[in-house]
C-alpha positions as CSV (number, residue, x, y, z in Angstrom):
1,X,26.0,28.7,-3.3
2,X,28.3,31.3,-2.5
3,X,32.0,32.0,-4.2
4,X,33.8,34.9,-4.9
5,X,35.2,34.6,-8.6
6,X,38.4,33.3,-8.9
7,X,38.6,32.5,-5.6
8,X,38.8,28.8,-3.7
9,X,34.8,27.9,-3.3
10,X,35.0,26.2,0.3
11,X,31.3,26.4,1.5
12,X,28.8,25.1,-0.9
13,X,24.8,23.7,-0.9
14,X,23.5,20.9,-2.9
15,X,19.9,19.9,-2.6
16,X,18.5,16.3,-1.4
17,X,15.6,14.5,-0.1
18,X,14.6,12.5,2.9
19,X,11.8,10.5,3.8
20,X,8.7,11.3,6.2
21,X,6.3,8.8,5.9
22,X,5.6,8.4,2.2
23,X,6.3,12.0,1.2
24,X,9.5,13.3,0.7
25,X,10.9,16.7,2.1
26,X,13.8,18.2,0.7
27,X,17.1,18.2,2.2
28,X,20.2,21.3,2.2
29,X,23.4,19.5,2.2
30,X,25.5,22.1,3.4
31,X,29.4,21.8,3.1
32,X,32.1,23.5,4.7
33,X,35.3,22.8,4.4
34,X,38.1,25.0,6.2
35,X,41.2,25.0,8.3
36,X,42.3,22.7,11.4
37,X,42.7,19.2,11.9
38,X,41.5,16.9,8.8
39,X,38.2,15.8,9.8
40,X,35.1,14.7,8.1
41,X,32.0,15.5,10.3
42,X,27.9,15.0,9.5
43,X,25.4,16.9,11.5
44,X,21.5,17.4,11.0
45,X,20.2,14.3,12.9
46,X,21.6,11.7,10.3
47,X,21.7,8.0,11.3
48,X,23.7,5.4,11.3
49,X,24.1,4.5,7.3
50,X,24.4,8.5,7.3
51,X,27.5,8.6,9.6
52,X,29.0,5.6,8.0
53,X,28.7,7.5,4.5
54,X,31.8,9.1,5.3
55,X,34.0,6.3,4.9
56,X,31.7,5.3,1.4
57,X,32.7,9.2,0.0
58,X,35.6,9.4,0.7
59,X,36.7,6.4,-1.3
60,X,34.3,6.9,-4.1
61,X,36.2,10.2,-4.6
62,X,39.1,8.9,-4.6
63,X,39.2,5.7,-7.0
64,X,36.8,8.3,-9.5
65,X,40.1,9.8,-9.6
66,X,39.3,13.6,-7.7
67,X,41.4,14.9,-4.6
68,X,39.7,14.2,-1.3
69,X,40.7,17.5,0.8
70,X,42.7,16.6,3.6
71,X,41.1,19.4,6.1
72,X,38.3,20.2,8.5
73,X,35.0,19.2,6.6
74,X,32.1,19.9,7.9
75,X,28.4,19.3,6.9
76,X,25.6,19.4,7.2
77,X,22.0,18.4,6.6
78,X,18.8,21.2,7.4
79,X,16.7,21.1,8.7
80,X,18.2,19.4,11.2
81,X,15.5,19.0,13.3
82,X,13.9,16.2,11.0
83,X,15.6,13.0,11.3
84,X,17.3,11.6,8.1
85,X,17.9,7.8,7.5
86,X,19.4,5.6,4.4
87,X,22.3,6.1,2.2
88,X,19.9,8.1,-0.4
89,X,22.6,11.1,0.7
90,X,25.8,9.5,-0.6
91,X,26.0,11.2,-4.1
92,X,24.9,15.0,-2.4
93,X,27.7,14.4,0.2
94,X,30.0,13.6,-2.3
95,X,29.2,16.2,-4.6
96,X,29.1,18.8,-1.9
97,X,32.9,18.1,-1.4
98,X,33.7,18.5,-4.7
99,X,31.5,21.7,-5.2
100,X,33.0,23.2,-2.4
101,X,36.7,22.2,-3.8
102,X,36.2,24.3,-7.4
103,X,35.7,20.9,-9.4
104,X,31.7,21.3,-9.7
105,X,30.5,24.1,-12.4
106,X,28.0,25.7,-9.6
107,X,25.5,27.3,-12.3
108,X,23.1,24.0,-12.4
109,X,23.1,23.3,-8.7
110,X,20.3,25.9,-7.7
111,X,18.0,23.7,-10.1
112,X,19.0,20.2,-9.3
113,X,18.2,17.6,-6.6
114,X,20.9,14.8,-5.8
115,X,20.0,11.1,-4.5
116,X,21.9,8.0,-4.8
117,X,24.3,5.4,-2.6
118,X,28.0,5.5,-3.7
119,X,29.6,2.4,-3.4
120,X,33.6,2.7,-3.0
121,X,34.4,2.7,-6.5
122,X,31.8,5.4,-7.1
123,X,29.2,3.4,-8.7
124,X,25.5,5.3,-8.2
125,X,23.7,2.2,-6.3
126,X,19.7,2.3,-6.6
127,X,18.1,3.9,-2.9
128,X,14.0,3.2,-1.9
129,X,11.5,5.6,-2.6
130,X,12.4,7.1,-6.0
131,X,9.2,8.2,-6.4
132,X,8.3,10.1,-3.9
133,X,11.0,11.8,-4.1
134,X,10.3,12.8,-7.5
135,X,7.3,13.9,-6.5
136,X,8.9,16.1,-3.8
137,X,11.4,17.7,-6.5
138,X,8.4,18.4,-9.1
139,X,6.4,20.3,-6.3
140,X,9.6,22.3,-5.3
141,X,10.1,23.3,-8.8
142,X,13.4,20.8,-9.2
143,X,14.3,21.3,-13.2
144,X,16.8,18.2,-12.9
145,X,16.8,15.2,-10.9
146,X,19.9,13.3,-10.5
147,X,19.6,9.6,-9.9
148,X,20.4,5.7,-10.4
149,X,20.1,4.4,-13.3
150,X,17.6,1.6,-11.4
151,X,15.6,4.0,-9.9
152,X,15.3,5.9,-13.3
153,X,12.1,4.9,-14.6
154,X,10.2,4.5,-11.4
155,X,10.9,8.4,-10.8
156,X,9.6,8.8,-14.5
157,X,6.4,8.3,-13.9
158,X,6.5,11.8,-12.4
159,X,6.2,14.7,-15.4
160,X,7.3,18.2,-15.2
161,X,10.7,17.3,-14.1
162,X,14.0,16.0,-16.3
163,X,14.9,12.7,-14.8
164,X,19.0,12.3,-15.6
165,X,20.2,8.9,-14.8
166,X,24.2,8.0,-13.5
167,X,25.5,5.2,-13.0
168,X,28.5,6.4,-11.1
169,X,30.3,9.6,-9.5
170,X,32.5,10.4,-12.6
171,X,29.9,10.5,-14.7
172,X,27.7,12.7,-13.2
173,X,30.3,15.3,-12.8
174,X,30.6,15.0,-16.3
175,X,27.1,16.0,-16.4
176,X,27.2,18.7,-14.0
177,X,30.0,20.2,-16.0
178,X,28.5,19.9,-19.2
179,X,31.8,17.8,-20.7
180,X,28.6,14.6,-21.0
181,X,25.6,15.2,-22.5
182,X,22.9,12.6,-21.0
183,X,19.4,12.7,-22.4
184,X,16.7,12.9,-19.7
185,X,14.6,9.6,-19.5
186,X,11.2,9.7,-21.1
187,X,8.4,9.5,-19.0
188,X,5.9,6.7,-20.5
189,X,1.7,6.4,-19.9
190,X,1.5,3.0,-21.0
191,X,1.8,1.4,-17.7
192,X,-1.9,1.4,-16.7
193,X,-3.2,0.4,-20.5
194,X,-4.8,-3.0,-20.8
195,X,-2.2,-5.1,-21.7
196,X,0.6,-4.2,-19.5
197,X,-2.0,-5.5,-16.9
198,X,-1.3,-9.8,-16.1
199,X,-2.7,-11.0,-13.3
200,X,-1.7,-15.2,-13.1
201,X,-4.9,-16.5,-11.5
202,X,-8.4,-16.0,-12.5
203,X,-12.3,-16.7,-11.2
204,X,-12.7,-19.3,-14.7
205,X,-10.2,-21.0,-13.0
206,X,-12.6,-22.1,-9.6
207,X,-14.9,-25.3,-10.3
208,X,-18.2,-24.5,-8.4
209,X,-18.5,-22.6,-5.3
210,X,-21.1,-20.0,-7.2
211,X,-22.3,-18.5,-4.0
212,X,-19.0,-18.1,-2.6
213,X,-17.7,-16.2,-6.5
214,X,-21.4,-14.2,-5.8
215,X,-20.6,-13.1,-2.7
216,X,-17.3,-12.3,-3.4
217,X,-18.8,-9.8,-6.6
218,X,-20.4,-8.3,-4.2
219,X,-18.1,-7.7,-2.0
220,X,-15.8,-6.0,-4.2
221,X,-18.8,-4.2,-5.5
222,X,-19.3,-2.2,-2.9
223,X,-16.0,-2.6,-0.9
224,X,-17.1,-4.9,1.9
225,X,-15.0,-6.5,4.2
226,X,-15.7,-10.3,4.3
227,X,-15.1,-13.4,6.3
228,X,-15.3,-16.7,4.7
229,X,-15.8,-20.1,6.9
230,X,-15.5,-23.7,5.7
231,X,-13.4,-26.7,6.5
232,X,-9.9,-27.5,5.3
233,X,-9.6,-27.8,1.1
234,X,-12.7,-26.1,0.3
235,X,-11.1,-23.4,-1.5
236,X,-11.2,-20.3,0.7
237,X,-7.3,-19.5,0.0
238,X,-7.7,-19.8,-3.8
239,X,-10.6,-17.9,-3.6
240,X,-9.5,-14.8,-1.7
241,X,-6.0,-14.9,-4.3
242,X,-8.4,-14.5,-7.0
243,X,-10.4,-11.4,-5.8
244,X,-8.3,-8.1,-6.7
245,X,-8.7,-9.4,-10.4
246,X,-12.3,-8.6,-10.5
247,X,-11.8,-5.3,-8.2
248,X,-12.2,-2.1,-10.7
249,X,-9.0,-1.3,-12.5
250,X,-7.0,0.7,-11.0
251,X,-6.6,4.6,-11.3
252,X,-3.1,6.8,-12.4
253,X,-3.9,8.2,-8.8
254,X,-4.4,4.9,-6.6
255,X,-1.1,3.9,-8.5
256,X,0.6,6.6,-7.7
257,X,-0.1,6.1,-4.5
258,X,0.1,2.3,-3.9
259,X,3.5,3.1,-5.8
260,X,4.8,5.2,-3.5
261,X,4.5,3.1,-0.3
262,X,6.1,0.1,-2.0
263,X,8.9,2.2,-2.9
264,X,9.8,3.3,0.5
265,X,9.3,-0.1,1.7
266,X,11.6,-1.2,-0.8
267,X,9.7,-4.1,-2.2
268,X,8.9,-2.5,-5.8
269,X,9.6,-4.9,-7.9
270,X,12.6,-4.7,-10.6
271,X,11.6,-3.3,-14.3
272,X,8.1,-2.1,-12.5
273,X,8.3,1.7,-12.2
274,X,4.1,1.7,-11.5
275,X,2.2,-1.0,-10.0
276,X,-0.7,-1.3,-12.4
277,X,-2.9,-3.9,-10.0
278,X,-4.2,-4.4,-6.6
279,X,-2.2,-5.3,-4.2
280,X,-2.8,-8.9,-2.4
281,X,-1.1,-9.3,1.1
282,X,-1.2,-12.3,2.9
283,X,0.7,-12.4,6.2
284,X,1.6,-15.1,7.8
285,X,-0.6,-15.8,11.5
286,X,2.8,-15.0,13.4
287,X,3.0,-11.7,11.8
288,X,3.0,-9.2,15.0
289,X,1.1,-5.9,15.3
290,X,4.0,-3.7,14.6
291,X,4.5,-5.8,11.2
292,X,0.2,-5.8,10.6
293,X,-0.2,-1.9,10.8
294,X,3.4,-0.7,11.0
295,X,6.2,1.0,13.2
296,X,9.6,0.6,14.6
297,X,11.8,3.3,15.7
298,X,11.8,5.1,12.2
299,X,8.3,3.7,11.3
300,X,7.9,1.6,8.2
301,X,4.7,0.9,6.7
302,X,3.1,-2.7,7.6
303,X,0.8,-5.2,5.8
304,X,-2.4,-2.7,6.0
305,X,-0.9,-0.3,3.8
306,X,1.2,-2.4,1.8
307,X,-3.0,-3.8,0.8
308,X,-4.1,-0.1,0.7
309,X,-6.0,0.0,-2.4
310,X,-6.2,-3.9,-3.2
311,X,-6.9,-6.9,-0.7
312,X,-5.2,-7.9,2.6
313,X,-6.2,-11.2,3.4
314,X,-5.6,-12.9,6.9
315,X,-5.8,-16.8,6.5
316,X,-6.3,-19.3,9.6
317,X,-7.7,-16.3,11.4
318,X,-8.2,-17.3,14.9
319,X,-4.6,-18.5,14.7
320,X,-3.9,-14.4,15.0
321,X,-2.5,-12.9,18.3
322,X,-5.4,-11.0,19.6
323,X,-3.3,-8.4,19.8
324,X,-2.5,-8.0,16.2
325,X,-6.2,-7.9,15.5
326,X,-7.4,-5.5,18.0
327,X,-5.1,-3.4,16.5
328,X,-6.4,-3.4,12.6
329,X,-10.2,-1.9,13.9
330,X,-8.9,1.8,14.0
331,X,-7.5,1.8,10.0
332,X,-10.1,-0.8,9.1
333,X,-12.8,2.8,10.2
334,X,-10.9,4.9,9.3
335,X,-8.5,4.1,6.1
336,X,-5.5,5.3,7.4
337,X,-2.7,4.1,10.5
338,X,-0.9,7.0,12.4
339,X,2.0,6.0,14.1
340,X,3.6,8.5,16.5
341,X,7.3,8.5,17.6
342,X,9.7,10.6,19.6
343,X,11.0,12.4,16.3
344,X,8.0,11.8,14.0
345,X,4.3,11.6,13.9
346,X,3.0,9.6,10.5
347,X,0.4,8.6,9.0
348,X,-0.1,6.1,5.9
349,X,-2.9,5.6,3.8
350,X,-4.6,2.2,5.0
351,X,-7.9,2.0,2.5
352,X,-7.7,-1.6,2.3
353,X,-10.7,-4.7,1.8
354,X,-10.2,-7.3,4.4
355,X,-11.0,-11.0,3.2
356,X,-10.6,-13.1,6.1
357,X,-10.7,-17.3,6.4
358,X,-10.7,-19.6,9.5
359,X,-12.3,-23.3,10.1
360,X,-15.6,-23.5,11.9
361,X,-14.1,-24.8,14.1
362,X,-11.0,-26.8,15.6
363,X,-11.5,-30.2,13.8
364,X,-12.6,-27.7,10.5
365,X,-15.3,-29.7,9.9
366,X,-18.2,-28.5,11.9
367,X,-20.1,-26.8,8.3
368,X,-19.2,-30.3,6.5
369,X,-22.1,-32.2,5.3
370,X,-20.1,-35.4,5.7
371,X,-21.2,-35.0,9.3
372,X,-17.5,-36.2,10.7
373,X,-17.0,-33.1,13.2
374,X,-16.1,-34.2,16.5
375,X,-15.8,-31.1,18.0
376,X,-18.5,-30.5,21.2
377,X,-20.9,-27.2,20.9
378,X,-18.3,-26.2,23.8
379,X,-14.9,-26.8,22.1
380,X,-16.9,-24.6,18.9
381,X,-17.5,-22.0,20.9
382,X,-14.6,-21.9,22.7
383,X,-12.8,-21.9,18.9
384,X,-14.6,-19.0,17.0
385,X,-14.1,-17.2,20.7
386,X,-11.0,-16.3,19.8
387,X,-12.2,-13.6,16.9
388,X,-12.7,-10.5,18.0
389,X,-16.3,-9.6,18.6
390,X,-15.7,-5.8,17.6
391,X,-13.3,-6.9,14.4
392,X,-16.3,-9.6,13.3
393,X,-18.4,-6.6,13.4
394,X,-16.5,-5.1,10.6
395,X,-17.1,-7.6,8.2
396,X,-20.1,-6.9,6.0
397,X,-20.3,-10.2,5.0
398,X,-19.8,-13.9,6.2
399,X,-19.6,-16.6,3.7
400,X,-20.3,-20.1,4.8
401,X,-18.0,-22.1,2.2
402,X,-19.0,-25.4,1.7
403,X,-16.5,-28.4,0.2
404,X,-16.3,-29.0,-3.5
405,X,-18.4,-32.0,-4.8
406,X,-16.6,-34.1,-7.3
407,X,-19.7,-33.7,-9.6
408,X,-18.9,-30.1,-10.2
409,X,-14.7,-30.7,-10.2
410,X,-15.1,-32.8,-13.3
411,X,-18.0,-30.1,-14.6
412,X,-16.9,-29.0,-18.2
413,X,-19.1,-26.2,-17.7
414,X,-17.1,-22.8,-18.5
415,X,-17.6,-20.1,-15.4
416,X,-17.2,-16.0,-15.9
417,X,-13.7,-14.8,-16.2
418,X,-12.3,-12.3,-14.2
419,X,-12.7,-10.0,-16.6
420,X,-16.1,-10.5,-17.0
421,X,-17.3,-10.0,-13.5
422,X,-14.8,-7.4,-13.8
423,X,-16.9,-5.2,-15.5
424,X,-20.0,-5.9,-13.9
425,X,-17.9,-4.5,-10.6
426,X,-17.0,-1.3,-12.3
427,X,-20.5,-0.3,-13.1
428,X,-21.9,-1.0,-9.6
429,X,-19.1,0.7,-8.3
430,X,-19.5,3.7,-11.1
431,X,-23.4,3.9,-9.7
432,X,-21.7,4.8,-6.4
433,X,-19.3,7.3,-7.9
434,X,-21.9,9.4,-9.3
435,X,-24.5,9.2,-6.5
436,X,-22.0,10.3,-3.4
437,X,-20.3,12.5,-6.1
438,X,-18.4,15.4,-3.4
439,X,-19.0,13.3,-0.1
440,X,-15.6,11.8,-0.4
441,X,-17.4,8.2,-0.3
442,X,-16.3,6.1,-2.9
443,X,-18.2,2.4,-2.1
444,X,-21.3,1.5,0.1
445,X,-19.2,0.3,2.8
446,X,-18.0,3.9,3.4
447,X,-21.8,4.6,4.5
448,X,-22.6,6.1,7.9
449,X,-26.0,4.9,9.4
450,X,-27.5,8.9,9.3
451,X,-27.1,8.5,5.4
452,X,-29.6,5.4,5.4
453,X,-32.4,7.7,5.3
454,X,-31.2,9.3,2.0
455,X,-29.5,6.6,0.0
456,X,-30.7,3.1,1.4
457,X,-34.4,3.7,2.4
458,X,-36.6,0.9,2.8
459,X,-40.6,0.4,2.4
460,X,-43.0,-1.2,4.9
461,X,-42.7,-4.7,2.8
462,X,-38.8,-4.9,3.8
463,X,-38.8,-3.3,7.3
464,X,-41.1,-6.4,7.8
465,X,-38.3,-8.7,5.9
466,X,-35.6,-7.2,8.2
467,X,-37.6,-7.3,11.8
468,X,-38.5,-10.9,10.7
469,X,-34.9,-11.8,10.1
470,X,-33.8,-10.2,13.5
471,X,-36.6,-11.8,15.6
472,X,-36.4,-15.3,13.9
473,X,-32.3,-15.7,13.6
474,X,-31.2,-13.9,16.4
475,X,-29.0,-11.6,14.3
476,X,-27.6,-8.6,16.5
477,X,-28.4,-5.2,16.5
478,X,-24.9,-4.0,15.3
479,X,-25.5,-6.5,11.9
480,X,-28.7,-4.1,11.1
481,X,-26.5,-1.3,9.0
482,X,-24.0,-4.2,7.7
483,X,-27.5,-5.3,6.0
484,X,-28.6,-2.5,4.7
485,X,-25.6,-1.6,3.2
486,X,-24.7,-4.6,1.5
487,X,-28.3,-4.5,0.3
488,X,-27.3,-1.5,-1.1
489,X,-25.0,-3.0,-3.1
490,X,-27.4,-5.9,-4.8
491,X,-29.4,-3.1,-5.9
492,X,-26.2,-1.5,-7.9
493,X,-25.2,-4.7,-9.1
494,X,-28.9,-5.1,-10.8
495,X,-29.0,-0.9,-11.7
496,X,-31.7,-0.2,-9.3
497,X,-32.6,2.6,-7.5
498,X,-34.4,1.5,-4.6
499,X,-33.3,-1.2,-2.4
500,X,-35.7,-3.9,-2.6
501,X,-37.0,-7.3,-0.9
502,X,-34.9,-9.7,-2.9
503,X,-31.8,-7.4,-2.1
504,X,-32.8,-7.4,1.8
505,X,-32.9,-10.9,1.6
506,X,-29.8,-11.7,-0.2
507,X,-28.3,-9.3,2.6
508,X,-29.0,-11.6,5.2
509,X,-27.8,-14.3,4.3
510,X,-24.6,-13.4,4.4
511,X,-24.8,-12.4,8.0
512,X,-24.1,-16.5,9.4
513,X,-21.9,-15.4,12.3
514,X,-25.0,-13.2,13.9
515,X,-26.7,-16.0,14.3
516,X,-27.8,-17.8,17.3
517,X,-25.9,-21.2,15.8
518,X,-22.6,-19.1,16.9
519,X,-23.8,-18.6,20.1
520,X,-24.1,-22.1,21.6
């Protein structure tokens, strides 16, 4: 900032931060305010909430009870060749004026960062994506961050910076000036410790269904993508809701992470400054592409990596555009979704486990044993034609769910918690850790096919199970490295080293969909 002493300060600079994807980048909020005609003008490629902020700081100075200079005011935002978006800018805007007016003590400015939306009586209203913002001010060495009181503890999470939470424009002049003393808010660890962790459904809960709950644990074992078929009421739904409480817990990293792209989405919930377990996203069959993967004119992130790090599950799945599913291949390979516009090229991280469900077929009960389908070999075909071929070929694993006998409903017999299987998924998955330790792999789906030879080879006894299993089912030559890598799995789930004949076998079963049954 510049000023001569004891002269009129009419140019000043306060610091804010804007949104690229789901990092923050931070912001000069230059103010100028000099002779001519009053007028209040915003350059640096704002938009529309940014232009209409005028109106919004220019009351809130006023009913806080400061002068709003009646002269030529000019700001503006740099770089201006980013674009800007929300009303995060309000409270620099506002303080900008009032810097540039001789009401601001300057000294703290250099080592501040401003964000907040100013409603007309100067109240500090909360803005999305706190965090990474916070993030953005700690790696730009930012001593103080200014902010809303709602937004305080989801910016806490972030150390090495002094979080100071307003709750309106008075106040935090106050602040500024040192005539309020406000404490900086204490940053907490506790939000990742066992018992801050609920999840309200659990695996004890399903009656029966043992190899669907197996294949399942080994799917989140080693990552896999899945694809569960079976007829109406059979319990696909409840068991896909169930499946991010026996994925590992979760670590301060993946939080951090997961964190940051609910915040800019704005769907963080309220009093939940971390989000301490796996996401579960479950869009509706209507959803379109642009809401699947994300986009728009300033893009947003969509359903893929709202999942990233937890479970996006797509029920009824040939009720799907085709459209929509074509486009989930790319960040299904490669775990992340760039989206390029005019002003902005993003990318958003995308590592997600896809759990999908759909009837066998139109009736839904072609896999029933009550033998009731009606549905012709045609009408089947013509059905399952509707998946992808290429997005079918993602899936590791195909679970053929049958329905629920009444037997094993009324079964008193207690099944494994969530917890329980829990930890049996953490050590496979620790196995995995260790052995591609450096390769930036962190499951066996993540396996390319020239890595077979060193991690997932196989003797004479089970390249005989596997060319039986191709020759006398009529699985495809694309389900070959599915197999071997979910076999890969089965031996970390039982600690061994080598892949062997009972893991092969186990591998093919769940491989229904290659077979020549779907190909009527």
């Amino acid at each position: 900032m510049t000023m001569e002493e004891g002269s009129e300060c009419m140019y000043s600079k306060i610091m804010g931060c804007g949104l690229l994807g789901i990092d923050g980048f931070m912001v000069e909020v230059e103010t100028d305010i000099g002779n001519g005609i009053p007028s209040f003008d915003i350059v640096g490629l704002g938009d529309t909430a940014i232009r209409e902020a005028k109106e919004r700081v220019r009351s809130a100075v006023k009913n806080s009870g400061f002068d709003f200079p009646i002269r030529r005011i000019t700001m503006n935002l740099a770089p201006a060749n980013l674009k800007k978006e929300g009303s995060s800018f309000d409270l620099s805007i506002a303080l900008g004026i009032l810097a540039s007016t001789g009401v601001i003590n300057q000294a703290i400015l250099r080592q501040a960062l401003f964000i907040g939306e100013l409603s007309l009586d100067g109240k500090v209203k909360s803005v999305i994506g706190a965090l990474p913002i916070a993030i953005c001010a700690r790696q730009n060495d930012i001593k103080y961050l200014f902010l809303p009181e709602a937004n305080a503890k989801e910016a806490s999470v972030v150390k090495g910076v002094n979080i100071i939470a307003v709750s309106n424009l008075k106040q935090t002049v106050e602040a500024i000036n040192g005539e309020a003393e406000i404490m900086p808010v204490k940053p907490s660890d506790d939000y990742l410790k066992p018992e801050y962790i609920r999840y309200d459904t659990d695996f004890a809960d399903v009656k029966g269904q043992e190899n669907v709950k197996r294949a399942l644990e080994v799917a989140a074992s080693g990552g896999h993508n899945c694809i569960m078929l079976g007829s109406p009421g059979c319990g696909k739904t409840m068991l896909a809701r169930r499946l991010p409480t026996i994925l590992p817990s979760m670590t301060f990293e993946e939080a951090l992470e997961v964190t940051k792209i609910h915040s800019i989405a704005g769907i963080l919930p309220a009093g939940m400054p971390l989000v301490n377990t796996r996401p579960f996203r479950s869009p509706h069959h209507t959803i379109s592409d642009t809401g699947l993967v994300g986009g728009g004119s300033m893009p947003k992130p969509g359903e893929i990596s709202l999942a990233h790090c937890g479970v996006l599950f797509l029920d009824e799945l040939p009720e799907f555009s085709k459209k929509s599913l074509e486009v989930l291949r790319q960040p299904l390979e490669d775990g992340i979704i760039t989206i390029s516009r005019v002003n902005a090229t993003l990318t958003y991280p995308a590592r997600t486990m896809l759990i999908c469900a759909a009837n066998p077929c139109k009736c839904g009960k072609f896999l029933d044993s009550s033998g009731q389908c009606t549905c012709t070999p045609r009408q089947i075909q013509q059905y399952l034609g509707k998946l992808s071929g290429p997005l079918i070929d993602r899936m590791d694993i195909h679970i053929d769910v049958a329905a629920v006998k009444y037997k094993e409903l009324d079964s008193a017999t207690s099944a494994d918690t969530s917890a329980v299987i829990r930890a049996r998924v953490e050590n496979a998955r620790q196995l995995q850790l260790e052995r591609y330790k450096g390769m930036r792999i962190y499951s066996n789906s993540q396996l390319q096919p020239a890595m077979f030879d060193k991690f997932c080879r196989l003797d004479a006894k089970c390249r005989n199970i596997l060319r039986s299993a191709f020759d006398k089912l009529g699985l495809s030559a694309r389900a070959h490295s599915r197999i071997i890598k979910v076999a890969r799995t089965i031996a970390d789930m039982e600690g061994s080293t080598d892949i062997g004949q009972v893991h092969l076998a186990e591998a093919i079963q769940y491989r229904s969909m290659d077979r020549k049954v779907w190909n009527m």
